[in-house]
Each structure stands twice: as C-alpha cells, then as structure tokens.
N, CA, C and O atoms as CSV, one atom per row, in Angstrom:
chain,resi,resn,atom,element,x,y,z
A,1,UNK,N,N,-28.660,-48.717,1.829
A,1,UNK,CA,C,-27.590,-47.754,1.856
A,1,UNK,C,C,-28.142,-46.407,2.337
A,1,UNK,O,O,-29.169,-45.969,1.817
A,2,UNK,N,N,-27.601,-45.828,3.164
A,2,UNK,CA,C,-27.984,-44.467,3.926
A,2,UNK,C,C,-27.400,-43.425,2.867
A,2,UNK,O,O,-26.447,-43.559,2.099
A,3,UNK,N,N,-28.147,-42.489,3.035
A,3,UNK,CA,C,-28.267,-41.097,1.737
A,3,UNK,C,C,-27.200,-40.390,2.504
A,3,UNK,O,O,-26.241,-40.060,1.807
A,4,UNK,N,N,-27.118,-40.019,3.996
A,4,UNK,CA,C,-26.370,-39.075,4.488
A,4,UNK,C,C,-25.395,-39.705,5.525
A,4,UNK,O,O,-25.861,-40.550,6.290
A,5,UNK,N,N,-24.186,-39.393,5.608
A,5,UNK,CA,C,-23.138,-39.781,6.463
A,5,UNK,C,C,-23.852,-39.562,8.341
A,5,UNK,O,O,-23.803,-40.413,9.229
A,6,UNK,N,N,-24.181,-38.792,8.389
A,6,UNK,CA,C,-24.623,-38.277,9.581
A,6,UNK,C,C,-25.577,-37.841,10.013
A,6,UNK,O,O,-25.469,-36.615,9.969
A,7,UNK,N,N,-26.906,-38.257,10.613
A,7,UNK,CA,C,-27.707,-37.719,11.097
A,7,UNK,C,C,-27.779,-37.789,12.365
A,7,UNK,O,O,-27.463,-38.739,13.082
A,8,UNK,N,N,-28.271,-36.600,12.708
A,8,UNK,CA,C,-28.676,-35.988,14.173
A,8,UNK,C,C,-29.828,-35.612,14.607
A,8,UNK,O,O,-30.205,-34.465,14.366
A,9,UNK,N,N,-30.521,-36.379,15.240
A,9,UNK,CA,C,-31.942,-36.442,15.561
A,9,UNK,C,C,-31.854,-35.994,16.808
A,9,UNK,O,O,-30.834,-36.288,17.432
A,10,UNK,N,N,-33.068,-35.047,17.571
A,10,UNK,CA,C,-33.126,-35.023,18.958
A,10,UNK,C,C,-34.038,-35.435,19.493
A,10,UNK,O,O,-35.041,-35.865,18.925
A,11,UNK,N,N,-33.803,-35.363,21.035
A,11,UNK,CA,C,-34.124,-36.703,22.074
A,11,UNK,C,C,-36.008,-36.397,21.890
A,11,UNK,O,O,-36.614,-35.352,21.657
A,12,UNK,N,N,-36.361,-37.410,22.052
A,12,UNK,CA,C,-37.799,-37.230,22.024
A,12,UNK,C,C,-38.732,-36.957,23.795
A,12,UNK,O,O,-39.941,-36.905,24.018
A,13,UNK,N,N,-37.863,-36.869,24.501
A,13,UNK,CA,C,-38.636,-36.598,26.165
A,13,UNK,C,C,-38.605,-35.103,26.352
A,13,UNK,O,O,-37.669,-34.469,25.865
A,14,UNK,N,N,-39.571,-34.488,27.030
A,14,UNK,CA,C,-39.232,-32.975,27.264
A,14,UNK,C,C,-38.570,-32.439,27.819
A,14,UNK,O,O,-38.541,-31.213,27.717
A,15,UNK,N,N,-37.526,-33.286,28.872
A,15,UNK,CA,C,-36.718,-32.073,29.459
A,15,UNK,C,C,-34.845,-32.767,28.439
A,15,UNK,O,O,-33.720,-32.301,28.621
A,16,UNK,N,N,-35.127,-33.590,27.757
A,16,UNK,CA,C,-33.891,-34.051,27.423
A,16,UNK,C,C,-33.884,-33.160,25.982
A,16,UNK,O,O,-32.808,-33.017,25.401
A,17,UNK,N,N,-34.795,-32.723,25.572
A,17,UNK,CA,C,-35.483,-31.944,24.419
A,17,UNK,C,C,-34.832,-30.576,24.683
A,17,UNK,O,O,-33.863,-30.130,24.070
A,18,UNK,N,N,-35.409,-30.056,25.543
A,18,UNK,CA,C,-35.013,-28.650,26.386
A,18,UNK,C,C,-33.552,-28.664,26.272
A,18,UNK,O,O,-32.881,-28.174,25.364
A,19,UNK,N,N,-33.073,-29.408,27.513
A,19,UNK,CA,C,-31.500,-29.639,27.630
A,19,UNK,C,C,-30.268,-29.237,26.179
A,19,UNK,O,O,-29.294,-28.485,26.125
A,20,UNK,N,N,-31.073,-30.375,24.923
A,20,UNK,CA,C,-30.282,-30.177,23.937
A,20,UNK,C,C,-30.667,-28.844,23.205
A,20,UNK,O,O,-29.787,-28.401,22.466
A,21,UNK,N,N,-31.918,-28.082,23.294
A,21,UNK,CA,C,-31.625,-27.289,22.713
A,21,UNK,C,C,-30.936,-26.022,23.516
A,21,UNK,O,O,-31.148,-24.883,23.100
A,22,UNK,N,N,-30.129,-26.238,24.645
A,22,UNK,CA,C,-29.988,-25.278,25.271
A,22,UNK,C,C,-28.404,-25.570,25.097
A,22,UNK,O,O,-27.572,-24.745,24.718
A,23,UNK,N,N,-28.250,-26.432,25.325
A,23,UNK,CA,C,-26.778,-27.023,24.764
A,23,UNK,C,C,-26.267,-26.582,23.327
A,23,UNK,O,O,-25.149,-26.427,22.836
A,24,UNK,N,N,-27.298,-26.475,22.962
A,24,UNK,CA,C,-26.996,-26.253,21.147
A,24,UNK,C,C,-26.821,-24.700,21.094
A,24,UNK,O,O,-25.839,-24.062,20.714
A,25,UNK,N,N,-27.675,-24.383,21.434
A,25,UNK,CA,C,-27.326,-22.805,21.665
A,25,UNK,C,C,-26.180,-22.441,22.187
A,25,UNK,O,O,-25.472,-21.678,21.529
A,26,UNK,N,N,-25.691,-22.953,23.624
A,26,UNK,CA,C,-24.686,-22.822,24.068
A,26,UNK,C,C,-23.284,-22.775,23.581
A,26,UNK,O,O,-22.396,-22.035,24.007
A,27,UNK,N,N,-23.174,-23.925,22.350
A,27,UNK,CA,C,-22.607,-24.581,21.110
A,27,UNK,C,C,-22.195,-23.280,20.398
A,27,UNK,O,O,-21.102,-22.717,20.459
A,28,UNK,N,N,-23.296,-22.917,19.707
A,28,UNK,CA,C,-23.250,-21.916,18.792
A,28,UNK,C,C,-23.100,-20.176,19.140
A,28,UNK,O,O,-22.971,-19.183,18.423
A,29,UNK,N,N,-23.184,-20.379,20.476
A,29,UNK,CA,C,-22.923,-18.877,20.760
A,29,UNK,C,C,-21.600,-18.796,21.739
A,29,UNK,O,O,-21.256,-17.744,22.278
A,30,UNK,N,N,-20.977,-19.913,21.881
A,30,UNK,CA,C,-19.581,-20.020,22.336
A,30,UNK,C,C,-18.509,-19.985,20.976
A,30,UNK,O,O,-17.536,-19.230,20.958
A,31,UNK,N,N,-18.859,-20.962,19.797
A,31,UNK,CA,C,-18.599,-20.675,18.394
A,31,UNK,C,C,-18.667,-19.153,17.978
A,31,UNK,O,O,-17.899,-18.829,17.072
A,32,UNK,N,N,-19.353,-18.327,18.429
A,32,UNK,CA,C,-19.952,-16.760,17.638
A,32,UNK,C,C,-19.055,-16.258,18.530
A,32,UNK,O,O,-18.213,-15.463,18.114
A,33,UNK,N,N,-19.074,-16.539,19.560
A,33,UNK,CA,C,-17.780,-15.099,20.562
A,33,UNK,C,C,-16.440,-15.877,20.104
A,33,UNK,O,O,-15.657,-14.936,19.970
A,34,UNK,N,N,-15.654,-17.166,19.755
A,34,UNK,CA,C,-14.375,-17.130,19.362
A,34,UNK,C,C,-14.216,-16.274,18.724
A,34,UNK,O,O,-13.474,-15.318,18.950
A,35,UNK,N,N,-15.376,-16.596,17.132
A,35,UNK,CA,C,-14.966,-16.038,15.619
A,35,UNK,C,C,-14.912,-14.665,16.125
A,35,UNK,O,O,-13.877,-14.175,15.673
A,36,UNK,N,N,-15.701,-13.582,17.040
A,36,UNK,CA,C,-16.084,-12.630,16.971
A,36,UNK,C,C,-14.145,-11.920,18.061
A,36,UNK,O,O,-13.735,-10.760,18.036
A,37,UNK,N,N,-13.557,-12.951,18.705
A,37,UNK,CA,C,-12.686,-12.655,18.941
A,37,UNK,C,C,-11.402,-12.705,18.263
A,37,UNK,O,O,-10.431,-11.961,18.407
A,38,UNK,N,N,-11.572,-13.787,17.439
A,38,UNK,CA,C,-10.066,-14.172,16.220
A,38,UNK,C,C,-10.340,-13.050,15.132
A,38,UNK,O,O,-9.450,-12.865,14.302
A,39,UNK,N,N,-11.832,-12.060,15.041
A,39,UNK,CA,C,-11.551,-11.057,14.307
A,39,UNK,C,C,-10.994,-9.917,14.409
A,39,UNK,O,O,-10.310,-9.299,13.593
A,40,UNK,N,N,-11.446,-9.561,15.870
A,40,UNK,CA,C,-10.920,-8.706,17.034
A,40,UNK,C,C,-9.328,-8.270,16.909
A,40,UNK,O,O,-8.991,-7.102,16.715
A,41,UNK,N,N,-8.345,-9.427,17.056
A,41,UNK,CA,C,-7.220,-9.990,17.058
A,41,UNK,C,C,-6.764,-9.795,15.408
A,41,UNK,O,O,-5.612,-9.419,15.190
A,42,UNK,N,N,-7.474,-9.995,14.524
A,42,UNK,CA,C,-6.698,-9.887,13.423
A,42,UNK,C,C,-6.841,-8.460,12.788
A,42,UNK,O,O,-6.221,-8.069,11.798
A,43,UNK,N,N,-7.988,-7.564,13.696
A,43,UNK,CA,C,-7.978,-6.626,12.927
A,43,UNK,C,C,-7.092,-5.321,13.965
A,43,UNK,O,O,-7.035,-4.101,13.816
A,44,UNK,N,N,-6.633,-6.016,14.762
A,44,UNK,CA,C,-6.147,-5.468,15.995
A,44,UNK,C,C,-4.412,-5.212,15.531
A,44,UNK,O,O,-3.653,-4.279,15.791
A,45,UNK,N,N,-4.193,-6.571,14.687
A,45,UNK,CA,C,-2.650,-7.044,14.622
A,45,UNK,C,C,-2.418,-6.173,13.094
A,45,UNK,O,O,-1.242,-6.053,12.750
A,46,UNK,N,N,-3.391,-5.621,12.257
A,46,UNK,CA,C,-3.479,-5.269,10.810
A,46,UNK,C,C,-3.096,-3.562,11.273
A,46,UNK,O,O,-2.163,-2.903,10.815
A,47,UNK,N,N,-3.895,-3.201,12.084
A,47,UNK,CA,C,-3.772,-1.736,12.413
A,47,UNK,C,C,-2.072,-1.604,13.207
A,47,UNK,O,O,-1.304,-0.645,13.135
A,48,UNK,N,N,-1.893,-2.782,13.862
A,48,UNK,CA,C,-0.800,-1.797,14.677
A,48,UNK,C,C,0.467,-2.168,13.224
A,48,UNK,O,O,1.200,-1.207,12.986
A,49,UNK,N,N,0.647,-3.129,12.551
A,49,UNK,CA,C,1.319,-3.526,11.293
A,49,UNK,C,C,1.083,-2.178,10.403
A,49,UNK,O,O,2.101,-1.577,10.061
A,50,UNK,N,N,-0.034,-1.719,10.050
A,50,UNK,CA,C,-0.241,-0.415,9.629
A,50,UNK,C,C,0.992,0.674,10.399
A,50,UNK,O,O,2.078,1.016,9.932
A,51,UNK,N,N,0.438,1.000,11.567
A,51,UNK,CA,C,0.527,1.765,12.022
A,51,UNK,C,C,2.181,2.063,12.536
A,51,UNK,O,O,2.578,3.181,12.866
A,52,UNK,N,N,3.015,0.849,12.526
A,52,UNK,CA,C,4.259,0.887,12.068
A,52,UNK,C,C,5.388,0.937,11.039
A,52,UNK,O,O,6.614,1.033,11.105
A,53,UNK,N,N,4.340,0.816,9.907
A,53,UNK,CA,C,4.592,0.815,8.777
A,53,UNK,C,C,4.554,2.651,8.693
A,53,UNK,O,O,5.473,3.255,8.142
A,54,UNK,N,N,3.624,3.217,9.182
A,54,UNK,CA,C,3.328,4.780,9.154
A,54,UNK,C,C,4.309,5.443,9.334
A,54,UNK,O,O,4.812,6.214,8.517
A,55,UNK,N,N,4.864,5.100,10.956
A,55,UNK,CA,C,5.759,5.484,11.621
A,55,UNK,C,C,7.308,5.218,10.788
A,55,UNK,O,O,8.201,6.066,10.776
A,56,UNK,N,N,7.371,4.323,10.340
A,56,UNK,CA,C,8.596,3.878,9.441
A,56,UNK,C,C,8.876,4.958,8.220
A,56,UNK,O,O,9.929,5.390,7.751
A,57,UNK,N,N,7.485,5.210,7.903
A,57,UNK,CA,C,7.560,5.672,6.717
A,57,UNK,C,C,7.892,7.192,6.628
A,57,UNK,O,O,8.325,7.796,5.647
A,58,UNK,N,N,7.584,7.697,7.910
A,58,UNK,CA,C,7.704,8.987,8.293
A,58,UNK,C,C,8.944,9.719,8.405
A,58,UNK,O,O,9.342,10.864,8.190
A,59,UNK,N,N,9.616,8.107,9.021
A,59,UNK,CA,C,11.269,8.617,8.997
A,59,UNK,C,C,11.965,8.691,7.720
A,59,UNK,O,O,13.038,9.276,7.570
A,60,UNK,N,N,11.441,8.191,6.971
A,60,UNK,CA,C,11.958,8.262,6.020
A,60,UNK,C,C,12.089,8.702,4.145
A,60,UNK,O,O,12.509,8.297,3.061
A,61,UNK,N,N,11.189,10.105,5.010
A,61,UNK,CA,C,11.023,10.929,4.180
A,61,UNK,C,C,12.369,12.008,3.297
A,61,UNK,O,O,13.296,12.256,4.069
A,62,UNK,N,N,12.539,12.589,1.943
A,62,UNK,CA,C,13.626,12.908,1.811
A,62,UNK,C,C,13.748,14.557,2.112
A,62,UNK,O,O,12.640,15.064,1.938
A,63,UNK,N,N,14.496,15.293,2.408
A,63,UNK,CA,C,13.568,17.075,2.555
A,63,UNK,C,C,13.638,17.259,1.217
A,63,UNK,O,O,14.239,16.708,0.295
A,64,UNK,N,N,12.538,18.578,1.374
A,64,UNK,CA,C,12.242,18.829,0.046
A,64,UNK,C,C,12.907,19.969,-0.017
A,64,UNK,O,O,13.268,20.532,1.016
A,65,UNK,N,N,13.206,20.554,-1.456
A,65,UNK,CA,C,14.459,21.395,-2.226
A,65,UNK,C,C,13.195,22.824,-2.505
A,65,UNK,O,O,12.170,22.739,-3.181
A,66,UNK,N,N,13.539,23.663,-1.986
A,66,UNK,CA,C,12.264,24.958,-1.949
A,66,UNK,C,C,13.198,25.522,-3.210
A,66,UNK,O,O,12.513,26.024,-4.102
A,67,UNK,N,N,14.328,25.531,-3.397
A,67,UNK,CA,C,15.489,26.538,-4.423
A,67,UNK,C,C,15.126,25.881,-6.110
A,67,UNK,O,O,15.287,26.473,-7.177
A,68,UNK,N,N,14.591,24.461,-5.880
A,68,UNK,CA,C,14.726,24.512,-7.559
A,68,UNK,C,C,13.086,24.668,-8.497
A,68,UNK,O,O,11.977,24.860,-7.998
A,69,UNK,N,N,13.296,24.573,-9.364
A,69,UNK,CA,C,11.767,24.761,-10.115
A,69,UNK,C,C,10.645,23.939,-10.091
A,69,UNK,O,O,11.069,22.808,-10.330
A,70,UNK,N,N,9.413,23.900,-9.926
A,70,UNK,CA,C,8.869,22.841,-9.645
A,70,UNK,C,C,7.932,22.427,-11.023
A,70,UNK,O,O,6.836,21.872,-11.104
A,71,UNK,N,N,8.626,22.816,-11.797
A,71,UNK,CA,C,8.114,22.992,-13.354
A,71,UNK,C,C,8.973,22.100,-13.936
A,71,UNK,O,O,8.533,21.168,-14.610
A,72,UNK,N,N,10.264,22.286,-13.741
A,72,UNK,CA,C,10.987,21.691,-13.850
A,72,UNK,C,C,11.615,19.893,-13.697
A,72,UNK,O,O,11.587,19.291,-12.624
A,73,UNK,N,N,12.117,19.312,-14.941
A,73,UNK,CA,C,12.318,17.808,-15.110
A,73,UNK,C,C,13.761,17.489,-14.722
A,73,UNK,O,O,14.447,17.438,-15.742
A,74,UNK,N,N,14.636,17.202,-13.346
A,74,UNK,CA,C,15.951,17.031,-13.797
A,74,UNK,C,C,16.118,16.019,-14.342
A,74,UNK,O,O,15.162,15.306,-14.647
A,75,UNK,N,N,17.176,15.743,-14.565
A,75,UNK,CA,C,18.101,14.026,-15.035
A,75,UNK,C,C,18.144,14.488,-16.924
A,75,UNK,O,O,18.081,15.513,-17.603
A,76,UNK,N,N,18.330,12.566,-17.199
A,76,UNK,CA,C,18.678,13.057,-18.608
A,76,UNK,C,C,18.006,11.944,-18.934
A,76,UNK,O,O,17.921,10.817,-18.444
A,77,UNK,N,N,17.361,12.708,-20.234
A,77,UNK,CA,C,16.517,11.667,-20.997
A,77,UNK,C,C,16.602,11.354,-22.613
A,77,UNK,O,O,17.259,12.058,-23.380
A,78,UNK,N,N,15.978,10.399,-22.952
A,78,UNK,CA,C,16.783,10.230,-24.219
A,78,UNK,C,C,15.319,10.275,-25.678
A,78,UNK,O,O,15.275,9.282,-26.404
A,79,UNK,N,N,15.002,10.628,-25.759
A,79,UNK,CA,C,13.606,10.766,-27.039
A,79,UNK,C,C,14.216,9.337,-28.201
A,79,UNK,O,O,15.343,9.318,-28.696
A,80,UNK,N,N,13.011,8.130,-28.446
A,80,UNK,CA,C,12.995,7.879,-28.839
A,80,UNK,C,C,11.364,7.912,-29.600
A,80,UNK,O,O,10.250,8.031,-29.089
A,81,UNK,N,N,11.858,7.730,-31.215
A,81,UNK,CA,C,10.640,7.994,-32.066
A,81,UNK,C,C,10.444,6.703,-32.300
A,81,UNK,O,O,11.460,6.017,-32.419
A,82,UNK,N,N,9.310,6.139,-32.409
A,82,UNK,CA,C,8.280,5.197,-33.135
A,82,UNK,C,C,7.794,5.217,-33.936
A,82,UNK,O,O,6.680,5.737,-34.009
A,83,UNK,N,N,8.526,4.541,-35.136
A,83,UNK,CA,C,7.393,5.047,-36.184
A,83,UNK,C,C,6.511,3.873,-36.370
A,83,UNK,O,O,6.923,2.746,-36.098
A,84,UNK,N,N,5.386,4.072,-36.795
A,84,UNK,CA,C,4.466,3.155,-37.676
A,84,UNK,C,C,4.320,2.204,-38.856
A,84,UNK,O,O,4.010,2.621,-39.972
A,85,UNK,N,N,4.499,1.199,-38.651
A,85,UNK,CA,C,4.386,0.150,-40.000
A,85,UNK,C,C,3.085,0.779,-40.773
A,85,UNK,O,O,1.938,1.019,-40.396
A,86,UNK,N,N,3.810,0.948,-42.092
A,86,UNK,CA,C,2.850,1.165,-43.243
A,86,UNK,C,C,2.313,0.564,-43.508
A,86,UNK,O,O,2.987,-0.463,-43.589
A,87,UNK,N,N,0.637,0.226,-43.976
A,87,UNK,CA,C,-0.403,-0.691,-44.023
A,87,UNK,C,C,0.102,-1.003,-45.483
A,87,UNK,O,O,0.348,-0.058,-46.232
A,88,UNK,N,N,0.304,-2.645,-46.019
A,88,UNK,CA,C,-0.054,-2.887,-47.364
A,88,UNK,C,C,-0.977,-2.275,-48.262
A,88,UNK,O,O,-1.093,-2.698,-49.412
C-alpha cells in the first residue's frame, strides 16, 4: 500500500532535468502574477465601492442649525430610576 496519493519525481537525464525545472518555475511564476493580479482587482473594486459610498454620503448630509445651543439636549426624555435589590 502506497503512503502518498501522488508522487512526483523528476526526470533523471540532464537536459529533461533542466527543462522541468524551468517549466516549474514557469508554473509558479505564472501562478504568482494571477494571484498578484486577482489582488490588484479586488483591491481596485474595494476602493472605488469606498469611494462611492463617500460620494453618497456627502450628499447626504443634513445642514447644520448655527441658531440653537450646542449645550443643549432637544426632544423628550423620560428618567427612569433603578433601584437595587436588597442583599438578604
């Protein structure tokens, strides 16, 4: 019974040796520029999503009231007390 599903051995002649490791490289640095582009792209699609979200947000600001107090609480509120359960 074999320990591993898959092994990958390389060629034992020198230029078939060469070949694969040039292939392999090739492999892995065609792999490194996708990822390095699907990040590109997602961080590309995050900023302009930002950046409409900005714009959205801008419009829809309320004006601000310079005449009333800024100390000041409007509306109406209602005070409720809590009291504490007495310890046995």
């Amino acid at each position: 019974m074999r320990e591993r599903l898959f092994v990958l051995q390389p060629p034992r002649g020198a230029l078939a040796r060469g070949l694969w490791m040039v292939s392999t490289i090739a492999a892995v640095g065609i792999l490194l520029v996708f990822g390095i582009v699907v990040v590109f792209i997602a961080a590309a699609a995050i900023a302009l999503l930002w950046a409409l979200g900005a714009i959205r947000r801008r419009g829809q600001r309320s004006p601000v009231r310079h005449d009333a107090n800024q100390d000041a609480i409007e509306g109406e509120f209602v005070v409720v007390e809590q009291r504490r359960p007495r310890l046995p």
